[in-house]
N, C-alpha and C positions, 0 to 999 in steps of 0.2 A: 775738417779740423778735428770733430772728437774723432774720428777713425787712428788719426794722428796720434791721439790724446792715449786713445784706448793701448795703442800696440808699444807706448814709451811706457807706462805702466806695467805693461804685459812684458816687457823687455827687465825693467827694474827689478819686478816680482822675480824675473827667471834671473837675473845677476845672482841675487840674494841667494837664493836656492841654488844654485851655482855652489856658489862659495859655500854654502853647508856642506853640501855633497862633497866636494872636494876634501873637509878637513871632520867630518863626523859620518863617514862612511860607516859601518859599525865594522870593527876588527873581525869580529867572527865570520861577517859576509865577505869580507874578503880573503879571507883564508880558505873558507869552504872553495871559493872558485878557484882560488890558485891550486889546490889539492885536486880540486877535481882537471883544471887542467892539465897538472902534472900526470894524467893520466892517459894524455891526447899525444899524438906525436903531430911532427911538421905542418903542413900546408891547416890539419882540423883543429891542433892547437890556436894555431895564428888568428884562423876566424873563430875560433870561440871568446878567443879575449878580446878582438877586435868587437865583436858581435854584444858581449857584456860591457863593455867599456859605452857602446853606444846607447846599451839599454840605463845605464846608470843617469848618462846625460836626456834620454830623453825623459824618462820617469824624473827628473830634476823639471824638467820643462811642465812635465803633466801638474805638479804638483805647484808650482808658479801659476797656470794657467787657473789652477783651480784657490790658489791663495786670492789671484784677482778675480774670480767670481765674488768668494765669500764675502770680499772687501766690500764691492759694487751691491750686495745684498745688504750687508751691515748697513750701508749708507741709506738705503732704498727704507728700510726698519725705520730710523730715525726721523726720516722724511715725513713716513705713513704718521710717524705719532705726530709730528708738527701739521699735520693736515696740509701737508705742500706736494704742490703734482711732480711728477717725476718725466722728466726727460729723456731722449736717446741717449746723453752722457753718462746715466744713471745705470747703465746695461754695459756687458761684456759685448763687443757685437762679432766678436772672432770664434771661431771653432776652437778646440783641442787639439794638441797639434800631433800633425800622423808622425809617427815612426816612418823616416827615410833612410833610415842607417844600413850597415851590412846586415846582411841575412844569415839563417845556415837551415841546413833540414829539421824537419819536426822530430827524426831520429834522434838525433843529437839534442835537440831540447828536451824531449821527456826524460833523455839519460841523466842530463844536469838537473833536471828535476827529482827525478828519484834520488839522486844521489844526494841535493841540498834537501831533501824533507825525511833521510833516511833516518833521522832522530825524532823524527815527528811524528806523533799518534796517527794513526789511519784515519783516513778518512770519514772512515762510517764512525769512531770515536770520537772525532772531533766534534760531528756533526750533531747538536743538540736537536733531540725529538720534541716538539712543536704539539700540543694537547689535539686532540683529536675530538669527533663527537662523541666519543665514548665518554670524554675525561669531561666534558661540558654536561652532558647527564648525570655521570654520576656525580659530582659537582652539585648539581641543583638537587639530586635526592640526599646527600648529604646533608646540606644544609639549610633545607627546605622545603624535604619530602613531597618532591614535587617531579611530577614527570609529565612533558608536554602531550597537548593532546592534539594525535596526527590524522590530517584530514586528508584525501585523496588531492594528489596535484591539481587537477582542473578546476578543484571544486579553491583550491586554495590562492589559485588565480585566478577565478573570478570575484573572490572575496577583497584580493590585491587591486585589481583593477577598479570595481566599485571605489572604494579606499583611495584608489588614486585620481578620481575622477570627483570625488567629494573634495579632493586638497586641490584643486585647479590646475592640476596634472593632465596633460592629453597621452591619449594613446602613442602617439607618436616617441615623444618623449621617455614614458617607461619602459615600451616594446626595445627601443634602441637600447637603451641603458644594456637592460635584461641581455640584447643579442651578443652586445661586446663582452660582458661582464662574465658572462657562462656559456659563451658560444653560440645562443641558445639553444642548449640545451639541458641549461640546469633546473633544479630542484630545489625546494626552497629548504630545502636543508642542505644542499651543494657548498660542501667545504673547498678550499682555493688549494688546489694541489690532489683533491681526490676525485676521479672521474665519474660523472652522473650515473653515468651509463653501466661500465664494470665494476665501479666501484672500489676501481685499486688504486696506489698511487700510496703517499703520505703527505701529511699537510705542511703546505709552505708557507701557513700565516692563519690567522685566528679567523680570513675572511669567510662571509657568511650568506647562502639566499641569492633573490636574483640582484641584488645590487652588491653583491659582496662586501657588506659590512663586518666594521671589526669588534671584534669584542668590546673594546676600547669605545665603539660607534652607540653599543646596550648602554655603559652604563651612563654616557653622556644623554642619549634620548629617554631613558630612565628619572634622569633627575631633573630632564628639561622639561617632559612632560608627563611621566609619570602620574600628578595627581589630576590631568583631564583624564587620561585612560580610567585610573578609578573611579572616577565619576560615571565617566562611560559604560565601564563594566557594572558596577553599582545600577544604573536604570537597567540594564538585561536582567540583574538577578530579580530584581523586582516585577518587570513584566514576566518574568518565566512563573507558568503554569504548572508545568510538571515539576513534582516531586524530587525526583529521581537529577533532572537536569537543572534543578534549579541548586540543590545541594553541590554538584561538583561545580557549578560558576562560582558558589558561594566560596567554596574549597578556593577555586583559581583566584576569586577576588581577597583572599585572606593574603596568600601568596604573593600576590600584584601589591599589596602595602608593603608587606615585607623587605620584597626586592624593591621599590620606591624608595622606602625608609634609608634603606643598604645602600645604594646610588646616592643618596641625598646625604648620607654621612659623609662623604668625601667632598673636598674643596670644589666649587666647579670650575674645573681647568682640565685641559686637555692633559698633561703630564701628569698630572694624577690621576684621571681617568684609564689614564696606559696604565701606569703603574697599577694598579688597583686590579683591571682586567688580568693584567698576570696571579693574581692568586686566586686561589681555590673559589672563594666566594664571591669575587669578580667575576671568574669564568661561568659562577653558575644564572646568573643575569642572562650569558648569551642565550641559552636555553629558549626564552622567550618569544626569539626570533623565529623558533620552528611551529609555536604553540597555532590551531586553528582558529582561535579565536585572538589572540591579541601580536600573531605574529604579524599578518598583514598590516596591522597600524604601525607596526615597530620599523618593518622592513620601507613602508611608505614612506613616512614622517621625513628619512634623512634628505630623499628628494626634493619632497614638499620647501623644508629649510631650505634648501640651495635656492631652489624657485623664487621664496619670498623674498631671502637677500641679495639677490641678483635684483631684483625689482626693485627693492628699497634704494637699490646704485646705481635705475638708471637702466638696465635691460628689464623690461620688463616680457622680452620674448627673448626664448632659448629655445637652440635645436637639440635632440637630443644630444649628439657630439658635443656640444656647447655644456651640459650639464652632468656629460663624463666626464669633461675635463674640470670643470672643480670639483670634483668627487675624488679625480686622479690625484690632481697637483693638491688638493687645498681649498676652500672657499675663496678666500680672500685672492692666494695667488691665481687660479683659473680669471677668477675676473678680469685679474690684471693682463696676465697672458693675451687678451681678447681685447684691452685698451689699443689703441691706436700706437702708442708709446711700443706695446709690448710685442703687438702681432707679429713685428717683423722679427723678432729678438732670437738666438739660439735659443734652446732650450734648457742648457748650461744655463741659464742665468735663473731658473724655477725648481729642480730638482736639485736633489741633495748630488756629491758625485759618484756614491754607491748605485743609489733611486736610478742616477741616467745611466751607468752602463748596465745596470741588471733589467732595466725593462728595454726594450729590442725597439717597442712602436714611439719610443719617445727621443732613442737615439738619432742624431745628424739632423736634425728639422728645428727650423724654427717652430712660433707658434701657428701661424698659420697653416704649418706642412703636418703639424701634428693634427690638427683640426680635421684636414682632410683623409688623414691615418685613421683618425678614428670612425670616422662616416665610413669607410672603407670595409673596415671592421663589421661594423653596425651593420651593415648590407648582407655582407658575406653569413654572419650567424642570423636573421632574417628571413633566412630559407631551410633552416632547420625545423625539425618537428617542434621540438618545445614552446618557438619564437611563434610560428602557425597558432599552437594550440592558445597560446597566449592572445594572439589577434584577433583569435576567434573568440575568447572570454569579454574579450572588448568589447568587441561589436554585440554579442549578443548582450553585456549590460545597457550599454549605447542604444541599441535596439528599445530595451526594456523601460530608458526615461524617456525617450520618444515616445512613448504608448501610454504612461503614466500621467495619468490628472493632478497637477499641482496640488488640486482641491484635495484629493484622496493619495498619501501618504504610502509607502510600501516600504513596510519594515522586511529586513529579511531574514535569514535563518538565526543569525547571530545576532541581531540587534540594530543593524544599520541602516539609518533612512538620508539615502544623499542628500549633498547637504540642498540642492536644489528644490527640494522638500521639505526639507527639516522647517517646523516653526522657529521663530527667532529664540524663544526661550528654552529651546533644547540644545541650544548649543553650546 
């Protein structure tokens, strides 16, 4: 019955939408294709308007199919706040519906294409340029005369990995993340669109490091915990001995209030968190993320969070795949994705409908096909150097608290003593 339920819904939504199409076509769209067809003769005419008239009606379709997601979401929202569990009626459970109509060559498409965007800025002018690492440094020396301090990679993976094994993170779980997230082979300054390796490319989003966090990701773990990090940093300046290094933590811990302070002026909410990382003084927070001493707490922490609030719901075991997918989707919705209710669901009912067609491994799969999409993934960058050099920081931290006496303490370069160690009152 809801299958019943879903597809009279899905049916009404597409009347509606229908009936707009039909009577708010915009004039201008229409004319451009009549002009351009007036430029077809017989049989390539016929199937050009045949072939538009069908893409009008199914984009009518697409565009119902995805009114009844939003709706099925909207509901799903109001639920969550009345703390009421959500059901299979609560979900779209149909796919998007394929184009079955006539055809024509992809000749004949880019032609109507050039011809309908012949009034439209180019490409590469439309296209807004995306801040880069440059534009996040110079950012932070602007307005904080500050410039991160870069450690060599492996040294900065094992400092990651310590970090992650002090938050009750396993190897398992970070190595994965890291393979899917950078192929592994990224860098923990590895921007999302610029390649580790050659280093060409241009950035396709503010993501950041081996879990590619967003900028938006700084100033929310900034403000969320920002003042343990100074604390933290606060005991290194003080056990440091030397001069010389004791003055530039002190320098970095001036800097670390700062950017706290700066994260803490803004509302704590995700839309202002976005918002805020868009401007100059937002972007310079992301900086952070690369620094040798307080990147690996930055870049850990978002997993740690996932970790806790999955457990606080109820899984208190996650596979990595299990803890890319609320990193993907969202906290809250990964969870849900993974609920009993959700597992079988499209994935249409979790992304935006931009988010599903532009990502490739979240297209056609419900949740469970996505689950196994990403273990896939995981696998495949796994066998990369970077993912290696990372399993190998593990194991020899892993190695190193195996060998350590509870009783006797091993601080390390930077100030970190797992927490397996740590007295209770250093925490």
């Amino acid at each position: 019955m809801r299958y019943a339920n879903d597809r009279l819904s899905h049916l009404r939504w597409l009347a509606f939408a229908l009936a707009l199409c039909a009577g708010a076509l915009p004039a201008s769209a229409k004319r451009s294709a009549d002009a351009f067809a007036d430029r077809l003769q017989g049989a390539q005419r016929a199937g050009f308007e045949a072939w538009y008239r069908a893409q009008i009606f199914h984009g009518a379709a697409l565009d119902a199919y995805w009114a009844s997601v939003e709706e099925k979401r909207r509901l799903r929202r109001a639920k969550r706040r009345q703390r009421r569990a959500f059901t299979d009626s609560d979900y779209v459970t149909s796919w998007p519906p394929t184009y079955r109509g006539p055809k024509i060559s992809k000749k004949l498409i880019k032609r109507w294409r050039t011809f309908r965007d012949a009034d439209k800025p180019s490409k590469e002018l439309r296209r807004k340029e995306l801040p880069g690492l440059s534009d996040y440094l110079a950012s932070a020396r602007r307005h904080f005369n500050f410039a991160p301090e870069r450690i060599p990679e492996a040294e900065f993976k094992r400092r990651y990995a310590r970090e992650a094994l002090s938050l009750g993170l396993t190897k398992d779980q970070v190595v994965r993340v890291y393979a899917l997230e950078t192929g592994g082979r990224g860098t923990a300054d590895m921007q999302a669109g610029i390649s580790p390796t050659t280093g060409k490319g241009r950035p396709i989003s503010s993501a950041l490091g081996y879990a590619q966090l967003l900028a938006a990701n700084s100033v929310n773990v900034l403000s969320k915990h920002g003042p343990k990090f100074v604390k933290r940093l606060s005991r290194m300046v003080q056990r440091e001995s030397g001069s010389r290094r004791r003055q530039d933590l002190q320098f970095k811990l001036d800097v670390l209030r700062k950017m706290v302070r700066t994260a803490r002026s803004v509302p704590y909410k995700w839309s202002r968190h976005v918002a805020f990382a868009k401007t100059s003084r937002g972007r310079a927070l992301h900086v952070m993320n690369m620094d040798g001493v307080i990147g690996p707490w930055m870049q850990v922490v978002k997993l740690a969070d996932l970790k806790r609030m999955a457990a606080r719901k109820g899984r208190g075991q996650l596979s990595g795949a299990e803890i890319e997918l609320m990193n993907l989707a969202g906290p809250a919705t990964g969870l849900e994705m993974m609920r009993r209710t959700g597992i079988d669901k499209p994935t249409t009912n979790f992304f935006s409908r931009r988010a599903y067609y532009r990502n490739t491994v979240v297209r056609n799969k419900d949740s469970r096909g996505l689950l196994k999409a990403l273990e896939q993934r995981m696998r495949a960058g796994l066998k990369n150097k970077g993912a290696q050099e990372f399993i190998a920081m593990f194991d020899e931290v892993l190695g190193v608290r195996r060998t350590t006496a509870p009783s006797a303490p091993s601080t390390h370069a930077f100030g970190f003593v797992p927490r397996a160690f740590r007295p209770a009152d250093s925490r």
